[in-house]
N, C-alpha and C positions, 0 to 999 in steps of 0.2 A: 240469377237470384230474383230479380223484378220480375219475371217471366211464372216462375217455381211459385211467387209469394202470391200471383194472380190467380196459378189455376189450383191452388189448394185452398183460397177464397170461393172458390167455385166458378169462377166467372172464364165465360171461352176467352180464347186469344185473340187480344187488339186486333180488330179489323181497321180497314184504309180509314173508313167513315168514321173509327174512333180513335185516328192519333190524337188531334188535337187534344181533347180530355185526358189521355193515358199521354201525352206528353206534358200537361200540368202538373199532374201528378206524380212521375217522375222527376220532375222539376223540382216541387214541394217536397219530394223524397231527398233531394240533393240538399236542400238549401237546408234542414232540417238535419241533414248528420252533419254538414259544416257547422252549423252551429251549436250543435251539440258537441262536438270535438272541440273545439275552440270556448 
């Protein structure tokens, strides 16, 4: 799904060099439907 919602933004596939930012982001994705559920 995270993967799918990336490359239909157009943007290539998370490279090594770019976890750390696609893992904030992910992160900020999480924390954001927790709190939207709740």
């Amino acid at each position: 799904m995270f993967q799918v919602q990336l490359q239909s933004q157009g943007w290539p596939s998370p490279v090594p060099g770019d976890l750390p930012s696609t893992l904030r982001l992910a992160h900020r994705i999480l924390l954001t439907g927790s709190s939207m559920k709740s």
